[in-house]
N, C-alpha and C positions, 0 to 999 in steps of 0.2 A: 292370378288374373285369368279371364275367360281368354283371352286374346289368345293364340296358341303362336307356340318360337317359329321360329324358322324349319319348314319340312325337313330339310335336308339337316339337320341337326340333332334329328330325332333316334337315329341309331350309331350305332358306335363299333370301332373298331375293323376286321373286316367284314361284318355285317352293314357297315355303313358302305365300305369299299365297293362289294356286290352290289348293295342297293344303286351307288349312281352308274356302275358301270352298263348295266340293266335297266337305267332311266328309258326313257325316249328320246331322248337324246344321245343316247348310246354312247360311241368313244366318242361325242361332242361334248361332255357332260360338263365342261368349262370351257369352251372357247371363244374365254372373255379376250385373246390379243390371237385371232385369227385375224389376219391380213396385216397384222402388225410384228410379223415377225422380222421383217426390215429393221423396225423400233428395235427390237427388244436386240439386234446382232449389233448397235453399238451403245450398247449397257457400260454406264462407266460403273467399276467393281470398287468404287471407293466405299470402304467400312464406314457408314456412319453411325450406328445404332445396332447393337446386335450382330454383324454382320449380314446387316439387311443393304441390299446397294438399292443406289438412284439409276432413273432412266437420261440416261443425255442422251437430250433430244430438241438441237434448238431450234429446229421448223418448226416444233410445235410445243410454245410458252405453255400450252394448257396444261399437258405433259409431262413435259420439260423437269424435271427435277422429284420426279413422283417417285415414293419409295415401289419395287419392285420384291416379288416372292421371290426369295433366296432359292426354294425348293422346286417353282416353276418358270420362273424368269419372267410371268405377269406383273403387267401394272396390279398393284393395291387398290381395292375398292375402299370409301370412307370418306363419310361427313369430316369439315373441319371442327378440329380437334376433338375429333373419337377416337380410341384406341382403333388401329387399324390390326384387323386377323388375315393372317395368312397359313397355307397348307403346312401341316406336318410330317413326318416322316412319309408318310403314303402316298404323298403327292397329292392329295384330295381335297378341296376346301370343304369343310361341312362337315368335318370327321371327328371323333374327340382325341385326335391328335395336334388340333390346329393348335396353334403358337400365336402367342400377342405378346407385344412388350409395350411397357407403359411409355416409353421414349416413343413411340412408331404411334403418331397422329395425323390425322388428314390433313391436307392442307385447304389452303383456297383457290379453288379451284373454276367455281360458279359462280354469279354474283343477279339477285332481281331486284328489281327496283319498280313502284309503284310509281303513277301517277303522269307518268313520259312513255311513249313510243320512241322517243330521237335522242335517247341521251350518248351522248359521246364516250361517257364516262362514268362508273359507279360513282366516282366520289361526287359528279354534277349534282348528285341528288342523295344529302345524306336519311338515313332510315331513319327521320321523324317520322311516327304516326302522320299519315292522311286520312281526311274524315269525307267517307260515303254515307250514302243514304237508301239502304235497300231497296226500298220499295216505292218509287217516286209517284211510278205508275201500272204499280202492278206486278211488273215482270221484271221490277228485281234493275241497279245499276253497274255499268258498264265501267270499270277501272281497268286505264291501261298501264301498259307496264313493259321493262325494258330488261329483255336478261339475255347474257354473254357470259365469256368465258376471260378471266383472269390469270396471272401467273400469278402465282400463290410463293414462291420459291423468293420474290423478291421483296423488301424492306418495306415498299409501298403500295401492295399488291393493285390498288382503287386506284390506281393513277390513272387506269387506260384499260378498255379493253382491248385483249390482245385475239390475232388471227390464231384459228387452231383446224389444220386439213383435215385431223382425223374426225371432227366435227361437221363441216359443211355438207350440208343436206341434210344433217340427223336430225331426229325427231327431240324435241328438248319438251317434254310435261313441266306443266305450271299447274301449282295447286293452292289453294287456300284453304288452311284452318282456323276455328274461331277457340279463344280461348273459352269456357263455357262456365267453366268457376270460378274464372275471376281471378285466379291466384294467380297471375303473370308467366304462365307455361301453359306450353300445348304436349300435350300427355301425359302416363301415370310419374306422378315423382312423389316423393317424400319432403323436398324442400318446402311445400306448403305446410307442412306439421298436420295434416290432418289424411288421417285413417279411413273416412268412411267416405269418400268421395271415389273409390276409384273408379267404378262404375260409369262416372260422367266424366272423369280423364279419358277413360278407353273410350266413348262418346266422342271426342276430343279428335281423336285420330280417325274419320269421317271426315273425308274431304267437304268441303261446302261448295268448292267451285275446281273445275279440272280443265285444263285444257293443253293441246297439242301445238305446235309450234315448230316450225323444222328453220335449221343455225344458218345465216349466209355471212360469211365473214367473221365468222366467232361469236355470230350472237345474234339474237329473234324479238322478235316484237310482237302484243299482241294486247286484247281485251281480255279478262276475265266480267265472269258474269256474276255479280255479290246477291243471294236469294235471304242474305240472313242479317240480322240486325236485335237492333234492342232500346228500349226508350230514353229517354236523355238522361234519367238517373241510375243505368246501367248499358251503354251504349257495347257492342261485340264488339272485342279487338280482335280481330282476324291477320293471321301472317302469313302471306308468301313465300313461297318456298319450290324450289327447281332441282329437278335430275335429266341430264343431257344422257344419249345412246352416242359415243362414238367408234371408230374403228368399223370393217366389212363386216358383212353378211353372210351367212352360210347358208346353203340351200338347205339341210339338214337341221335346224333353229327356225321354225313359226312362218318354213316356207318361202327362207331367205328375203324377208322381207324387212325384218328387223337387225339392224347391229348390234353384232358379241360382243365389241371390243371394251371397256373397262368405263363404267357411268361416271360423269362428271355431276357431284351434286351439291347444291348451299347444304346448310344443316337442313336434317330430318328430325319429326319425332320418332321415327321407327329407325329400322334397318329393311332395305330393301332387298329383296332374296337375290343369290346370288344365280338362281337357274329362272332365266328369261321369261320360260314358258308359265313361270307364276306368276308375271307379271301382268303378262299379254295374253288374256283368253283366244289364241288367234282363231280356234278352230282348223281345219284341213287346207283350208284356201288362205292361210295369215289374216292379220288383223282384219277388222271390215274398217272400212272407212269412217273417221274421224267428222264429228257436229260441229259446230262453232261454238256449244256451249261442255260439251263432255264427251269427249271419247268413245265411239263405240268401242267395245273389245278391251277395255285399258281398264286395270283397276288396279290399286293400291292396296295391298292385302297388309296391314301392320302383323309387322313380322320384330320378334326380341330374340336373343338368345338365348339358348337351351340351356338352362341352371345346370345340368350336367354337363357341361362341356368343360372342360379343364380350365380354360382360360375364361369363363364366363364372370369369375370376379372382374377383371380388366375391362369387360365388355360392358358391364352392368351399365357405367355413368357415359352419360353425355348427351343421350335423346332425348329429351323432354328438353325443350326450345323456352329459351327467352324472349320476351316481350318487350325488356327495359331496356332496349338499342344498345344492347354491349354486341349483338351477332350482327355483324358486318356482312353477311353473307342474305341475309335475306330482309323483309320490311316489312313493317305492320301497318293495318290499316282500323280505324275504328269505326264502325258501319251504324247509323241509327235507324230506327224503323220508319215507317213513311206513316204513313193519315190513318187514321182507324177506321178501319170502314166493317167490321161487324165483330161478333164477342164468340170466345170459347170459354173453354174450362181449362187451367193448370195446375197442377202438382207440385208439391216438394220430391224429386228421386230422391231425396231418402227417407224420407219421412212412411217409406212402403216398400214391399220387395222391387226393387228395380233392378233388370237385367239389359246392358243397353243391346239393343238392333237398330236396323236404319231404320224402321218404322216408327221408333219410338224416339219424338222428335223433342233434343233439348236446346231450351234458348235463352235469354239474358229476357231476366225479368227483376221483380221488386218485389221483397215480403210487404206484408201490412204495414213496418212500420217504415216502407219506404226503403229499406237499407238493399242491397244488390244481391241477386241469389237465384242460381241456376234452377229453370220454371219446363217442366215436362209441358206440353203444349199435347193435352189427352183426348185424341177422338173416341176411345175406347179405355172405362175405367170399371176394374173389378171390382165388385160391392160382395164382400163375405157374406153365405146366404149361413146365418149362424144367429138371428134374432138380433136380440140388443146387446151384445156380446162386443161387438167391436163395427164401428160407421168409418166412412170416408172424408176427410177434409179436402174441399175442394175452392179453390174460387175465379170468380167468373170475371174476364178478363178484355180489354180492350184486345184486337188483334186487327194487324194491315192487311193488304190483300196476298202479302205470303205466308202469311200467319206467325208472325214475330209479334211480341207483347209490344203495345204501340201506348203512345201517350193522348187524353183527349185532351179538345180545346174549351170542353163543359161539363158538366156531370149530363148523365143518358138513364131511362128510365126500359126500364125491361121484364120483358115475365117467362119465368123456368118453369117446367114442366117435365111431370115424369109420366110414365103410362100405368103404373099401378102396384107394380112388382117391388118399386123402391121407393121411399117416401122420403120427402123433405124434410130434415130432423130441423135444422134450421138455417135460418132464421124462421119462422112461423107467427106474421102479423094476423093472416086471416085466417086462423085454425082448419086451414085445407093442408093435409097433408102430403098433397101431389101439384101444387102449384102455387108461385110466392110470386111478387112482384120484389122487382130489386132495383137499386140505384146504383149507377158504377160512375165515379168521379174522377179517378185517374187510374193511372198504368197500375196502382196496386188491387186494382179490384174490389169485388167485395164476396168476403167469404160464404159458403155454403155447406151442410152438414147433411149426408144421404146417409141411408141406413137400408137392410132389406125389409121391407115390409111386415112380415109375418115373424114364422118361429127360426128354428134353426132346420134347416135341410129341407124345407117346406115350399121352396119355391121357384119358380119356372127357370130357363136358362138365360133370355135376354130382356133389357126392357131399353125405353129411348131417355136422354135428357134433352130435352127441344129446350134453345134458347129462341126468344121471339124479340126484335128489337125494330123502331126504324130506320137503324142505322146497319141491321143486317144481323142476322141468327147463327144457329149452326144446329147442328145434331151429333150429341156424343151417344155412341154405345154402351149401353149395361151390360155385362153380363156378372150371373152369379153362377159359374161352373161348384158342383157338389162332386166328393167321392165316389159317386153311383155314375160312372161317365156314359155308361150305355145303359142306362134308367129303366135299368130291370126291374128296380125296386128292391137290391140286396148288392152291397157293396162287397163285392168277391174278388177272385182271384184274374175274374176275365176284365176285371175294369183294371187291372195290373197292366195285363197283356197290352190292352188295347193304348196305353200310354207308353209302356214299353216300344210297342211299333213307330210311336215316332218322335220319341225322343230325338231330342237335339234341333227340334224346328221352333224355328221361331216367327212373331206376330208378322203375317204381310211375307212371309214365304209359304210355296204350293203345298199343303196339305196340313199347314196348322190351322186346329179350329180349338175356338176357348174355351170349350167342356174341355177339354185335355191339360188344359192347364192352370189345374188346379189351386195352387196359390196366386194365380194374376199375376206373374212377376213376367212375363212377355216370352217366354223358353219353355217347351217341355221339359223337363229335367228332374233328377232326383226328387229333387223336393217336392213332384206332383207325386212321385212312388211311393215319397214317406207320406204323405196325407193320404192316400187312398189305402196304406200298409197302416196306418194306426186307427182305422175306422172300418178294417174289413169283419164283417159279420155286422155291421148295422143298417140294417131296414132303412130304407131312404121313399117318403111318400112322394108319389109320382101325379105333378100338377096335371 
């Protein structure tokens, strides 16, 4: 997977030791139970797993019964029922000495719930799906929601939310993901029996909605803002999901402005890092100040563990999130798209190189024959400048005003248009090869077949496809990037270079431009080096 593990994961041994000790965080480089060394001075040392002991601590249920590091006397960080890691001989977390045992899982800890501000109670409100509506008017609909903190330690943990000090005033993030293929989890897994999707699981772990929230009495209330959805014959299931900061702040950790002490969180589909500052972009001054719809400074980096780490078999299962209400800990929501108020172009990701970025937006659509199926929504689509060799399948698609595949209430009459460089392969009623009238009668559209114009390597870098409708158009981007990326007119060694330099960017980040990325798959990356390495020394005619 593109997704990269957890930083601190990546060296081993006392080279990993150095690395955090020489963090920026210096000898702060974990101090996840600062201010909570009171906690941790009445640890009851009772064996229950491993010889891992629990925290008693019964001012605070949240806490209260949590497995603690046998090696540093911290709370355990961990989703309910993840294998929980803790430091190894070194004392270090993030080392390839860490330790896991399959007995040592998280408990419950967190709890959100959709559709209430006031609920008294997790159990008030069991995790049925509730059904939003993205786009009612535009800017997308308002779901509130209710999250606190539980003892997890007891029989019935949803009876009540309980008070927790080391909580009050912390900042508690709420996030929503949408499931995006449909297969009942949010991230990459295997449990769907299919191979070629991972691409749009790692899509998957891209929040849809974020927002900040600080705990008074064990638990916060607040709106999220739903921007995403999908037509009634494939509606977005979106889940909920919370991680709490509690315990003090250090002056030395983002400015002391954020708490070290050990996150309370429902299930994830990641792992969240265990050094802050990956968390919180704070900059020199700490966070900036928090939007009402997303975070300034806060982002969610998906983070897995590092397949060389000792214990990474243990670690492997448990992040990729259920949908089907067996996880008590978080709720799903199923969002529909609002009115259609004009048309795009959409994709199969896989039916084409696809590499996912944020820019490259995937949402709950319908194939031709109606059936449910994860739809690239393309402002920008590569047309191979290679003759008749190989065309684009595209088709042209109702969309709301946040651009989710929407349903009509009639069939709509429209006219596509290219500027000259790509041509209409088909449909073709009025033997004009740069412009069709088309009819689009529901959320499955109606297909359309481009090709580049000319011969192979013969033609310019971008062209437009103008959609013309009265119900509202668009404009998608051409391009056809060639191996000649600085159009000498001779595919060499400096057109290497020049892709070489900036490898690793991708579409809608500062300094990628689509001559460089040669196969169209949205990333500079190898595979523009091997097309431009298997074509060096050909003559490229310069439009």
């Amino acid at each position: 997977m593109s997704r990269r593990p957890a930083r601190d994961t990546q060296v081993g041994g006392e080279a990993a030791g150095a690395a955090r000790r020489t963090s920026p965080r210096s000898a702060h480089a974990r101090p996840r139970t600062a201010g909570l060394a009171a906690l941790t001075a009445v640890v009851a040392l009772t064996s229950l797993a491993g010889g891992c002991p629990r925290l008693s601590l019964p001012s605070d249920l949240a806490l209260h019964g949590d497995w603690l590091d046998p090696f540093t006397g911290e709370v355990l960080e961990g989703a309910p029922g993840v294998t929980m890691r803790m430091a190894g001989p070194d004392r270090l977390l993030g080392t390839r000495d860490d330790q896991a045992s399959p007995y040592l899982r998280g408990d419950l800890d967190l709890v959100v719930r959709a559709g209430s501000r006031s609920l008294a109670s997790p159990a008030a409100a069991a995790p049925a799906p509730i059904a939003a509506v993205a786009a009612p008017d535009g800017v997308g609909t308002l779901v509130d929601y209710t999250v606190g903190a539980v003892h997890g330690w007891v029989a019935n943990p949803l009876d009540a939310f309980v008070d927790s000090p080391s909580l009050e005033g912390r900042p508690i993030v709420v996030a929503a993901f949408g499931d995006l293929d449909g297969d009942g989890h949010i991230g990459p897994t295997t449990l769907d029996g299919v191979v070629a999707d991972v691409e749009i699981e790692e899509a998957e772990l891209e929040p849809l909605a974020l927002q900040l929230v600080h705990a008074t009495g064990g638990r916060a209330d607040g709106t999220l803002r739903l921007l995403a959805g999908g037509p009634a014959a494939a509606p977005l299931r979106l889940v909920l999901v919370a991680a709490a900061f509690t315990g003090e702040t250090d002056p030395a950790v983002l400015g002391g402005v954020v708490p070290v002490g050990p996150m309370l969180m429902t299930s994830l589909p990641f792992q969240l890092p265990f050094d802050r500052t990956e968390l919180l972009d704070a900059g020199p001054g700490g966070p900036e100040a928090p939007s009402p719809d997303r975070p300034l400074g806060l982002r969610l980096e998906p983070q897995f563990p590092d397949p060389a780490l000792v214990v990474a078999p243990l670690l492997a299962d448990g992040f990729a999130l259920r949908l089907d209400g067996s996880d008590a800990s978080t709720h799903v929501v199923e969002s529909h798209s609002g009115e259609a108020v004009r048309f795009g172009v959409v994709r199969s990701p896989t039916d084409h190189p696809y590499e996912f970025t944020p820019r490259r937006v995937i949402r709950r659509g319908v194939d031709a024959q109606g059936l449910p199926r994860p739809l690239e929504i393309a402002d920008t689509v590569h047309v191979p400048d290679d003759g008749p060799a190989a065309h684009v399948d595209l088709r042209v698609v109702p969309l709301d005003g946040l651009g989710n595949v929407a349903d009509l209430d009639a069939p709509r009459t429209l006219v596509v248009s290219t500027g000259g460089l790509v041509s209409i392969v088909s449909p073709d009623l009025d033997a004009d090869p740069y412009r069709e009238t088309l009819v689009v009668a529901d959320a499955r559209g109606t297909a359309i077949v481009l090709d580049d114009a000319g011969g192979a390597l013969d033609d310019g870098l971008t062209d437009l496809l103008v959609i013309e409708s009265a119900a509202g158009g668009s404009i998608v981007d051409l391009v056809l990037p060639d191996p000649d990326v600085d159009d000498s007119g001779l595919v060499d060694a400096n057109d290497r270079l020049l892709v070489l330099w900036r490898k690793g960017l991708s579409r809608g980040e500062p300094g990628y431009e689509a001559r460089y990325d040669v196969d169209g798959n949205g990333r500079i990356d190898g595979s523009d080096d091997d097309a431009i390495g298997s074509a060096l020394g050909t003559p490229i005619a310069i439009p």
